[in-house]
py3Dmol code that shows the C-alpha trace and the ligand (Angstrom):
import py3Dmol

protein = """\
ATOM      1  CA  UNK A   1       0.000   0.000   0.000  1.00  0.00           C
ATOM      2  CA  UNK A   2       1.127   3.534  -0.581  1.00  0.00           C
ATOM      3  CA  UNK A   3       0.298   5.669   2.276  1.00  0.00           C
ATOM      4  CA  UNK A   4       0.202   9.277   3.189  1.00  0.00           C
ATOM      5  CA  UNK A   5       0.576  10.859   6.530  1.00  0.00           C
ATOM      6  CA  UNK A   6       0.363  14.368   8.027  1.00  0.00           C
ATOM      7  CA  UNK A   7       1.722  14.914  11.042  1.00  0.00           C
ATOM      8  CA  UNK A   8       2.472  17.852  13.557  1.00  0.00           C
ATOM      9  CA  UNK A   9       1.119  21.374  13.813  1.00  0.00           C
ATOM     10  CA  UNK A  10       1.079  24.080  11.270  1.00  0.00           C
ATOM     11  CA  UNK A  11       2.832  27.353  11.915  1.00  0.00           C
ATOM     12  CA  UNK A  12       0.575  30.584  10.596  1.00  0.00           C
ATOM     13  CA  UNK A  13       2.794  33.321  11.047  1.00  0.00           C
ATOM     14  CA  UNK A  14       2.044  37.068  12.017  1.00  0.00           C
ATOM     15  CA  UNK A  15       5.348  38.170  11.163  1.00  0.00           C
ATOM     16  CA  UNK A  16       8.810  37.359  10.865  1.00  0.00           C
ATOM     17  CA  UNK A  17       9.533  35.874  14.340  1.00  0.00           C
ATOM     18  CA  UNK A  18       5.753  35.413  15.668  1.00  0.00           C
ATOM     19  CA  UNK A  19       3.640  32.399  14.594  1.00  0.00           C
ATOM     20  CA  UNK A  20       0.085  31.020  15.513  1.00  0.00           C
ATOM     21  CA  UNK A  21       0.405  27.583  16.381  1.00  0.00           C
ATOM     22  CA  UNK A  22      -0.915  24.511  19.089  1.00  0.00           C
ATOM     23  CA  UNK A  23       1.464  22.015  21.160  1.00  0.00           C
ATOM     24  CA  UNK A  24       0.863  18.655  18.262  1.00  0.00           C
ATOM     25  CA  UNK A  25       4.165  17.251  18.194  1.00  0.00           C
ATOM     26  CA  UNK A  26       3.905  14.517  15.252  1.00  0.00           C
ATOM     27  CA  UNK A  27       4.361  11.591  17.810  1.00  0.00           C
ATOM     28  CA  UNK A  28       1.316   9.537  16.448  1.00  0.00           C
ATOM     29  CA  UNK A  29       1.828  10.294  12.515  1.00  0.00           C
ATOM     30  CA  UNK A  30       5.521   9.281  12.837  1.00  0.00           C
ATOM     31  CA  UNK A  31       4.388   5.927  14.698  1.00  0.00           C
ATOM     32  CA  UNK A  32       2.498   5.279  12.460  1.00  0.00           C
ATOM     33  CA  UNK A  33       4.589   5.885   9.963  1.00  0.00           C
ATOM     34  CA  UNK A  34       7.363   4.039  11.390  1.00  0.00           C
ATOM     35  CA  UNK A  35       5.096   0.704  11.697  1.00  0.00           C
ATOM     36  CA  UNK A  36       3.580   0.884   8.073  1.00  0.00           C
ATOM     37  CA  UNK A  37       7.232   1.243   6.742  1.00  0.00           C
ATOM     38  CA  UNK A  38       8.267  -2.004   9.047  1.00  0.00           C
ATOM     39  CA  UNK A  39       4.960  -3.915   7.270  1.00  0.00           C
ATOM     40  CA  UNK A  40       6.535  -3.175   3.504  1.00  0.00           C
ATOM     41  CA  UNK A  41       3.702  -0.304   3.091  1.00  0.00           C
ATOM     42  CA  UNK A  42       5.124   2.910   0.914  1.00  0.00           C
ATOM     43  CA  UNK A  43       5.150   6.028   3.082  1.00  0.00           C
ATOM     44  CA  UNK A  44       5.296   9.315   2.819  1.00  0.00           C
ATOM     45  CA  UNK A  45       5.354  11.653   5.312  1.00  0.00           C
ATOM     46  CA  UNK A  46       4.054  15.544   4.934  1.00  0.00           C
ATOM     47  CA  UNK A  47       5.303  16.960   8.393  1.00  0.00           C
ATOM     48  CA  UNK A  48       4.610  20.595   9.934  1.00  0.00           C
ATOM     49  CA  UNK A  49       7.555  21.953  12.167  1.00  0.00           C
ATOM     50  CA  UNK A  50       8.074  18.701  14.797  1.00  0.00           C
ATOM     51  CA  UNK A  51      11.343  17.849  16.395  1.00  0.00           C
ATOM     52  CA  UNK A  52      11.412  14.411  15.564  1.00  0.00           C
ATOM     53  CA  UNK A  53      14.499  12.954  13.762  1.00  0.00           C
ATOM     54  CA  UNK A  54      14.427  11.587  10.107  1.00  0.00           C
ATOM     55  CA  UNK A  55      12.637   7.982   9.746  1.00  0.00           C
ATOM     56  CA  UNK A  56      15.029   5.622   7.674  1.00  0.00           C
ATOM     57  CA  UNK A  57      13.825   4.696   4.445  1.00  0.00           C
ATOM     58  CA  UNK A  58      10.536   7.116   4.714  1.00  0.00           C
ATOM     59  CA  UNK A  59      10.587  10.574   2.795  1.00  0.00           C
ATOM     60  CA  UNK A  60       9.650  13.479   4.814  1.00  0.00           C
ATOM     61  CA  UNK A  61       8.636  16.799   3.541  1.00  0.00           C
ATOM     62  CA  UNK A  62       8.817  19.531   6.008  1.00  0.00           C
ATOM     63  CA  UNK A  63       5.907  22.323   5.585  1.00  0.00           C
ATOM     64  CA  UNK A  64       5.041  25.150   7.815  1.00  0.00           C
ATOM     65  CA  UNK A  65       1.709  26.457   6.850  1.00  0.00           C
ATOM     66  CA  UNK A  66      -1.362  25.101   6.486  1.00  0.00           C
ATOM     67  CA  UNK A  67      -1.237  26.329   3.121  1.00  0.00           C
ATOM     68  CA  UNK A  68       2.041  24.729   2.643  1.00  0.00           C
ATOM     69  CA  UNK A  69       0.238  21.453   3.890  1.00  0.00           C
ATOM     70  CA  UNK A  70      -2.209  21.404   1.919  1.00  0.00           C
ATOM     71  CA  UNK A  71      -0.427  21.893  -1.868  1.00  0.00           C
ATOM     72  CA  UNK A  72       1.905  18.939  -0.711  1.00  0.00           C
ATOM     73  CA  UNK A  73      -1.564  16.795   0.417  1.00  0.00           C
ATOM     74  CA  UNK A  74      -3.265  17.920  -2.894  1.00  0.00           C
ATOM     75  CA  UNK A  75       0.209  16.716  -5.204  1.00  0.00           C
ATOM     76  CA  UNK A  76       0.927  13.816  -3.381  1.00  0.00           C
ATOM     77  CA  UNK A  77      -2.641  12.352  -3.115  1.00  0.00           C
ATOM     78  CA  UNK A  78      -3.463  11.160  -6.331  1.00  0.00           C
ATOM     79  CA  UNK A  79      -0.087   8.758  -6.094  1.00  0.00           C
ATOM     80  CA  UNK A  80      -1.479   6.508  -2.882  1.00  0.00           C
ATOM     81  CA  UNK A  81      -4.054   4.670  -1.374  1.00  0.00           C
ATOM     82  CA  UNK A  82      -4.487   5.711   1.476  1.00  0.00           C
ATOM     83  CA  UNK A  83      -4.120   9.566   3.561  1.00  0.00           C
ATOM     84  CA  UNK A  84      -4.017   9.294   7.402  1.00  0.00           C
ATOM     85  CA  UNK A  85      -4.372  12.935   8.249  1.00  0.00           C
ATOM     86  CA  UNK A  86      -2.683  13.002  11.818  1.00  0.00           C
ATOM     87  CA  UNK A  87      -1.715  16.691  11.859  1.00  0.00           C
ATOM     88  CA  UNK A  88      -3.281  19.357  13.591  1.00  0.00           C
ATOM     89  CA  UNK A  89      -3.780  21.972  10.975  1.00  0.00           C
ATOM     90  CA  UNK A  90      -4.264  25.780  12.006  1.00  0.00           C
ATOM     91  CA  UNK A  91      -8.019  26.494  11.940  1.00  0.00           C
ATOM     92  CA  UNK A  92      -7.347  30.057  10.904  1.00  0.00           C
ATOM     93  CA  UNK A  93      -4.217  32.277   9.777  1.00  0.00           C
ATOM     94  CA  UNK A  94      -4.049  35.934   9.941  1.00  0.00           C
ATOM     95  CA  UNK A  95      -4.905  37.895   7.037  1.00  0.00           C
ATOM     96  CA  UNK A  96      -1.466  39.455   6.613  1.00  0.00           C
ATOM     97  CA  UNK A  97       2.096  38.624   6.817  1.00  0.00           C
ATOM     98  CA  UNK A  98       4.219  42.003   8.282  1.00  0.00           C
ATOM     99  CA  UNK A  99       7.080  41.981   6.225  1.00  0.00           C
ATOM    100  CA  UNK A 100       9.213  43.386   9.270  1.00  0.00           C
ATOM    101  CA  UNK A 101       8.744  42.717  12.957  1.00  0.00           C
ATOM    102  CA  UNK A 102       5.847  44.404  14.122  1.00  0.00           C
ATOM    103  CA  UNK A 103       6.605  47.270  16.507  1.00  0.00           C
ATOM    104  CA  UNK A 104       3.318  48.004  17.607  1.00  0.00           C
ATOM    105  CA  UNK A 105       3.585  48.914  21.900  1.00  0.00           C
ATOM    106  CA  UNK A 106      -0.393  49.296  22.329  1.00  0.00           C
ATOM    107  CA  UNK A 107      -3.406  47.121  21.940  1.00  0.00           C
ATOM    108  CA  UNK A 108      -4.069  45.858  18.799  1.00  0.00           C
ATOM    109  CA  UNK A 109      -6.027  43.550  16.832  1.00  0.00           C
ATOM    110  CA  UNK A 110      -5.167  40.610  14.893  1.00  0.00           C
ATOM    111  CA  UNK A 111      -7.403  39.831  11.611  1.00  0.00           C
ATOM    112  CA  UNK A 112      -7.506  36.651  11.469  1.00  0.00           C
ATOM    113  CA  UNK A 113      -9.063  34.623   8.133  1.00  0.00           C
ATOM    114  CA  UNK A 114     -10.089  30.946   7.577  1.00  0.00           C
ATOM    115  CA  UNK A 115      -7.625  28.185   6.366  1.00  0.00           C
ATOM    116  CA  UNK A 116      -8.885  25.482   4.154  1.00  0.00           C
ATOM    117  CA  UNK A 117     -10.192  22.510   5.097  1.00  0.00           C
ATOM    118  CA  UNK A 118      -7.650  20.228   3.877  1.00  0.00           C
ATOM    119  CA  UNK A 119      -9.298  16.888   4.386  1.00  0.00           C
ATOM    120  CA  UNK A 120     -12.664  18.057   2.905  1.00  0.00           C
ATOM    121  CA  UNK A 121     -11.058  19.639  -0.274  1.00  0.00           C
ATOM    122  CA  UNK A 122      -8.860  16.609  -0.877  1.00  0.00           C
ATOM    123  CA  UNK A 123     -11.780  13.734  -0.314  1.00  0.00           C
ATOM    124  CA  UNK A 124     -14.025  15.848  -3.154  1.00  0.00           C
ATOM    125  CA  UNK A 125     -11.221  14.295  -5.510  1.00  0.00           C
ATOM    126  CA  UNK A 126     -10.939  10.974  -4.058  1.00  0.00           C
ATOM    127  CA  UNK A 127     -11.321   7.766  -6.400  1.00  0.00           C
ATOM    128  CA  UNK A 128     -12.793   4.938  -5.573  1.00  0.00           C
ATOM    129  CA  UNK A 129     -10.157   2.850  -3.969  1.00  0.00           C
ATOM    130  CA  UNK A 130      -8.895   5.328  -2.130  1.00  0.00           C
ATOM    131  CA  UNK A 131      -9.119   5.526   1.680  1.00  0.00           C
ATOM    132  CA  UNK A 132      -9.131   8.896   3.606  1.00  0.00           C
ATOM    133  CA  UNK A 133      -8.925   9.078   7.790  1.00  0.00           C
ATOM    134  CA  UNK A 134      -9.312  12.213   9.646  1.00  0.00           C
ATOM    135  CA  UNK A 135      -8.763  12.704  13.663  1.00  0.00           C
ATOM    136  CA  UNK A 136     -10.947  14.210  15.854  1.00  0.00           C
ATOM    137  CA  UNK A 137      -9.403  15.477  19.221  1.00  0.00           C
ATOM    138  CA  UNK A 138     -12.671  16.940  21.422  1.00  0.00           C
ATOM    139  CA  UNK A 139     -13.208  18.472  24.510  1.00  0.00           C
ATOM    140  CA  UNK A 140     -17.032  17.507  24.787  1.00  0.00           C
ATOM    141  CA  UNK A 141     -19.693  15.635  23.225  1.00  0.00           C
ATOM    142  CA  UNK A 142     -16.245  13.360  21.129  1.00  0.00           C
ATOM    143  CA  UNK A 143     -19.009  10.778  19.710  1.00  0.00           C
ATOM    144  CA  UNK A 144     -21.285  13.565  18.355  1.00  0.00           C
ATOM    145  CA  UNK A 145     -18.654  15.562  16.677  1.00  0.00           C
ATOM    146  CA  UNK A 146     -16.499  13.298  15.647  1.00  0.00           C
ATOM    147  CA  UNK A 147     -19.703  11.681  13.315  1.00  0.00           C
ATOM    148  CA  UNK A 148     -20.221  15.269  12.097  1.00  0.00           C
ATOM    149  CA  UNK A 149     -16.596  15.535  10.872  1.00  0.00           C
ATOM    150  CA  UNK A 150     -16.433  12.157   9.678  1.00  0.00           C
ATOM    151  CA  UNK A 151     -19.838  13.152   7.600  1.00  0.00           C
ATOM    152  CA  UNK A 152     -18.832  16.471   6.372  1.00  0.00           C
ATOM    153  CA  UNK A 153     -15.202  15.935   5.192  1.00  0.00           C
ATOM    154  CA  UNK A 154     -16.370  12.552   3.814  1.00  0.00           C
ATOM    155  CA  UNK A 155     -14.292  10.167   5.289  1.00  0.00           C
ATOM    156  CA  UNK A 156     -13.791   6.515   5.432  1.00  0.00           C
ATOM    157  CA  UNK A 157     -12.459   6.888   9.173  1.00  0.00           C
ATOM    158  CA  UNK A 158     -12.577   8.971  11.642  1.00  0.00           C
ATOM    159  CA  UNK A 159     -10.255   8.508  14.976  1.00  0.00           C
ATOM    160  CA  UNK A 160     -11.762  10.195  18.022  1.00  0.00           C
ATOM    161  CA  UNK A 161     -10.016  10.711  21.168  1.00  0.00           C
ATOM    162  CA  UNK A 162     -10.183  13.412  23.943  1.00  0.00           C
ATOM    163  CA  UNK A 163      -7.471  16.782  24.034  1.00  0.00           C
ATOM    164  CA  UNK A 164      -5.784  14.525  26.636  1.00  0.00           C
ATOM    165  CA  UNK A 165      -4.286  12.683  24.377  1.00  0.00           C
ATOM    166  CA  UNK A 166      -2.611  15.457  23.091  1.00  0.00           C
ATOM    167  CA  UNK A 167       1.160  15.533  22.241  1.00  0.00           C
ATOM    168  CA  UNK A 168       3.729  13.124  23.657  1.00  0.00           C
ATOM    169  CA  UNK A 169       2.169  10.806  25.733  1.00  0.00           C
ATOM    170  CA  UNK A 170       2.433   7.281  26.905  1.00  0.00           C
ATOM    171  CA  UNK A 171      -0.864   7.000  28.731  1.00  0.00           C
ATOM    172  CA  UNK A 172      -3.764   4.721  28.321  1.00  0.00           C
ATOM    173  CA  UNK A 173      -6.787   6.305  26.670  1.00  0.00           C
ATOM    174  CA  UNK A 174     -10.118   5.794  25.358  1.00  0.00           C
ATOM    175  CA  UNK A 175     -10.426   6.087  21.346  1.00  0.00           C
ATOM    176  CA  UNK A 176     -12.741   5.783  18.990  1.00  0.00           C
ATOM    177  CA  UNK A 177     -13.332   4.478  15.647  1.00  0.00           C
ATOM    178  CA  UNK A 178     -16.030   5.616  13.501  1.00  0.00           C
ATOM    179  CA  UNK A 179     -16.616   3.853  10.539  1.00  0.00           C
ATOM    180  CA  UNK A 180     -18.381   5.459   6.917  1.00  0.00           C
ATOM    181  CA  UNK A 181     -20.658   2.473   6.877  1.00  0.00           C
ATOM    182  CA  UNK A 182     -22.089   3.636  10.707  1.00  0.00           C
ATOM    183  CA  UNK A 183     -20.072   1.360  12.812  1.00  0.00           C
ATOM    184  CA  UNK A 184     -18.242   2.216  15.768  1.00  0.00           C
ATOM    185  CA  UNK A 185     -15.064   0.767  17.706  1.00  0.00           C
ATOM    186  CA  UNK A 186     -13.831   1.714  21.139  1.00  0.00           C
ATOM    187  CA  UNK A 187     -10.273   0.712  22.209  1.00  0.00           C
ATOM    188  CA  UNK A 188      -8.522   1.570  25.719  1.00  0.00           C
ATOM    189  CA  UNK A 189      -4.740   1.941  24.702  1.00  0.00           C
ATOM    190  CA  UNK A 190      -1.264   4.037  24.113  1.00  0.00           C
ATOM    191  CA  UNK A 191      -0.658   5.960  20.979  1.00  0.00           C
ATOM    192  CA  UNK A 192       1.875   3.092  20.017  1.00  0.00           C
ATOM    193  CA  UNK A 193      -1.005   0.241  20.185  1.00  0.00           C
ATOM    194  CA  UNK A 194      -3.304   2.920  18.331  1.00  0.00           C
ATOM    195  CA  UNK A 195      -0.772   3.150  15.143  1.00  0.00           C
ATOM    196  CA  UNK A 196      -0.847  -0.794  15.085  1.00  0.00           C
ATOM    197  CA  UNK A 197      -4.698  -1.124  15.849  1.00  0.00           C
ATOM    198  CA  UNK A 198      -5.455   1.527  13.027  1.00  0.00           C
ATOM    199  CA  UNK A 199      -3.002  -0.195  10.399  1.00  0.00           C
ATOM    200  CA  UNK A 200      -4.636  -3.127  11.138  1.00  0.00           C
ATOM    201  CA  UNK A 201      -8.490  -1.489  10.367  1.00  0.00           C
ATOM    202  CA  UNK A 202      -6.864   0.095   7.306  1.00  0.00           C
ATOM    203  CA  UNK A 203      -5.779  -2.766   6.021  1.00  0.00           C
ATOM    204  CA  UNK A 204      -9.316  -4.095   5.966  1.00  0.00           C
ATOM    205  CA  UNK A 205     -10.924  -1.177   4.575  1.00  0.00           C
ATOM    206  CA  UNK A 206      -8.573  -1.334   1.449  1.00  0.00           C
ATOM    207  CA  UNK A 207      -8.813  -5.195   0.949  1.00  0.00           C
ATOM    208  CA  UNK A 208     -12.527  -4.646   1.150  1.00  0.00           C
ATOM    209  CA  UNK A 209     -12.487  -1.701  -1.268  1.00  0.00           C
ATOM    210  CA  UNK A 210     -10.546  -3.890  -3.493  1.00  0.00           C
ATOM    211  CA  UNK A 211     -12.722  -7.258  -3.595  1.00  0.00           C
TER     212      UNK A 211
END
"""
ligand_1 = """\
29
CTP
N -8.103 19.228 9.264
C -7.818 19.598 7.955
N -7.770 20.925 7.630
C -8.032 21.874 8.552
C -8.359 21.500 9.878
C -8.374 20.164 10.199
O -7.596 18.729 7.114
N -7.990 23.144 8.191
C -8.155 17.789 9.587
C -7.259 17.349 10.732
O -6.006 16.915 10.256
C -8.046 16.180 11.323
C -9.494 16.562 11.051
O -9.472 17.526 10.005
O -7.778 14.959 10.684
C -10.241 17.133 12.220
O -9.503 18.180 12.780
P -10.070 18.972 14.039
O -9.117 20.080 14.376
O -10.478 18.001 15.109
O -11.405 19.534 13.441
P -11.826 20.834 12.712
O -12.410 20.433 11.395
O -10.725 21.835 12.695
O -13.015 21.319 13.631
P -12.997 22.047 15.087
O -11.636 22.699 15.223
O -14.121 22.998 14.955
O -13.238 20.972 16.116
"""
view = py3Dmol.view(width=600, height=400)
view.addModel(protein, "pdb")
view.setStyle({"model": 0}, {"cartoon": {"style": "trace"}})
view.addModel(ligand_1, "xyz")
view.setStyle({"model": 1}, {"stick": {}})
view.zoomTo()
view.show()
């Protein structure tokens, strides 16, 4: 299988040396990355600014913007099967980029303008065969709007889990899997177990797609 990960947060900057951003760290895209390369699967891996050192044998492209992510999703996707859309994209950027550092001493407010869905613009052009999971992190109601997400950026999969899970952690948690066809799979486990556990339902979906 060839298979397409985003990991890590996007950076959306203001100016030069100031950024909007959120604490992802690419932990669970490069696990899962790391295990899909050790079961012969193709990966590639489109990563915003994580310090996580280079995976042998995987190509990694480094992007900071959401913008950024999303020309390398939209070139790259036609060429797999599969896109596993770990990172945690920048809802909104601001609507200009100062030049110089901003020298501004008083109050002030930021404009800030709408990034693209990346996962719903991407699935409008998916084929077939192709499989497309989206995350969900929540802070209330996870079942609820995790189904809405799943429906609205027409997904295969959608991986639910609560903010905290967020970043590098070892603990135990409760996840999620909601299925297109309206099933749903809780699991108890470590981000480690999840990469294997969702390999494993990927697998599935494909061979299914396939037969
Ligand atoms: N995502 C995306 N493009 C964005 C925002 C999110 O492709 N501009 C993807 C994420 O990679 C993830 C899924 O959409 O796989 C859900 O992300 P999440 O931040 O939970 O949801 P949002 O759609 O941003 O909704 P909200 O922030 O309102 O919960």
């Amino acid at each position: 299988m060839k298979i397409l990960i985003t990991a890590g947060p996007t950076r959306e900057y203001i100016d030069p040396v100031r950024f909007i951003s959120n604490p992802a760290t690419g932990t669970l895209g490069f696990m899962i990355a790391k295990k899909a390369k050790k079961k012969g699967h193709d990966v590639i891996v489109i990563a915003g600014p994580c310090e996580i050192p280079p995976l042998k044998g995987i190509k990694v492209f480094s992007v900071e913007s959401a913008l950024e992510m999303q020309d390398r999703v939209e070139r790259y996707f036609p060429l797999v099967d599969v896109l596993i859309m770990t990172a945690a994209v920048s809802d909104w950027r601001p609507a200009r980029m100062y030049k110089q550092k901003i020298k501004i001493k008083r109050n002030w407010k930021l404009n800030l303008i709408a990034n693209p869905d990346i996962l719903k613009t991407v699935s409008r052009r998916k084929n077939r065969n192709q499989i497309i999971v989206g995350f969900a992190l929540e802070s209330e109601n996870i079942l609820e709007n995790a189904r809405k997400k799943l429906k609205k950026k027409r997904l295969d999969l959608i991986v639910a889990n609560s903010i905290s899970n967020f970043g590098n952690t070892s603990k135990k948690t409760d996840i999620f899997f909601l299925f297109s066809d309206g099933t749903t799979k809780k699991v108890f486990c470590t981000k480690a177990r999840l990469a294997s556990l969702l390999l494993g339902e990927i697998e599935k979906l494909v061979s299914r797609k396939q037969h």
